[in-house]
C-alpha positions in Angstrom: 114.0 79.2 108.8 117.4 80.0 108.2 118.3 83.3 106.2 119.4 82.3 103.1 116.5 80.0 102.4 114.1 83.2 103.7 116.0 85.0 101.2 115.4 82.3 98.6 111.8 81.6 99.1 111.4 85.5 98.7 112.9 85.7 95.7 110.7 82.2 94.1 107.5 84.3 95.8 109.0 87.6 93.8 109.3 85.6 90.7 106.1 82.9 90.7 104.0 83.9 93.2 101.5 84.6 91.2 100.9 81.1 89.8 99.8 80.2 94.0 96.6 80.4 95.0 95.5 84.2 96.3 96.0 82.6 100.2 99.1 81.1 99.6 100.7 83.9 98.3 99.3 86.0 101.8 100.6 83.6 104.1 103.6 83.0 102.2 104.1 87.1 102.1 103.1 87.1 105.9 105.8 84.3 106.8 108.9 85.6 104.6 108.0 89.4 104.2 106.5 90.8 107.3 108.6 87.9 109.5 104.8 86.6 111.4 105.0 83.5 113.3 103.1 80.6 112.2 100.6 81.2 115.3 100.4 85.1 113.9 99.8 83.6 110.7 97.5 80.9 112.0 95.4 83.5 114.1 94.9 85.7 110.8 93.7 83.1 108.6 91.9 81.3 111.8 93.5 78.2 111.4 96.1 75.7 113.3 99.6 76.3 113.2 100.2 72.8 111.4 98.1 74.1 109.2 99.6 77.0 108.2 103.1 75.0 108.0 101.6 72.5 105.8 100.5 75.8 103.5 103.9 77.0 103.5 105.6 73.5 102.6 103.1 72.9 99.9 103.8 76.9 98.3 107.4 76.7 98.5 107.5 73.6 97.4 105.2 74.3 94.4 107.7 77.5 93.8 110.7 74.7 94.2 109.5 72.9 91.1 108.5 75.5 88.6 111.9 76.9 89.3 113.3 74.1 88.5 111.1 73.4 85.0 111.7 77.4 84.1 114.7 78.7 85.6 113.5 82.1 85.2 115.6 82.8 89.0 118.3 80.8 87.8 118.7 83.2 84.8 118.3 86.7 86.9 120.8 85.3 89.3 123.4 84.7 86.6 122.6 87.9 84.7 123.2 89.9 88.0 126.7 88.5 88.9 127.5 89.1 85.2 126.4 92.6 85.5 127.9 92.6 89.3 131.5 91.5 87.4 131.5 94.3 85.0 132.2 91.9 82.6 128.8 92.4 80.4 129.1 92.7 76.9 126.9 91.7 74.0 128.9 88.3 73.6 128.0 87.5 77.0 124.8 88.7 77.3 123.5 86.9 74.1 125.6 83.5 75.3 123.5 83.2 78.6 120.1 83.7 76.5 120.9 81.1 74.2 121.4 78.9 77.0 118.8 79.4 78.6 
């Protein structure tokens, strides 16, 4: 997986993970935190390597669309380079919520 969308599907796990199942968070964790290959992950879990790619597909897909319906990353992510830009003021800040 290329880095940016690792770094992506971390942050979606970071932010929803807790609305996947209890196993689709471990692989998930196994596959973007601690880098395992789907045959590591496969071996764990005692099942195929398609399967585990079909578990991650389904979890970050899952994480894909209640982005999208919440926006709860989106916000953070504007927040930050707000912060980032030294540009934060109350005006601002308040703006953003009201948006979102």
């Amino acid at each position: 997986m290329e880095l940016g969308l690792t770094v992506e599907l971390g942050m979606l796990l970071d932010t929803y993970g807790d609305l996947l199942t209890e196993k689709m968070q471990e692989i998930l964790k196994m596959y973007v935190f601690e880098n395992m290959s789907y045959q590591e992950i496969g071996n764990y879990f005692g099942i195929s390597k398609p399967a585990v790619l079909d578990a991650i597909r389904k979890a970050q897909n899952k994480l894909i669309k209640i982005e999208q319906k919440i926006q709860m990353l989106a916000l953070k992510k504007e927040l930050n380079a707000l912060i980032d830009s030294d540009k934060v003021g109350k005006k601002e800040l308040t703006k953003i919520l009201n948006n979102f």
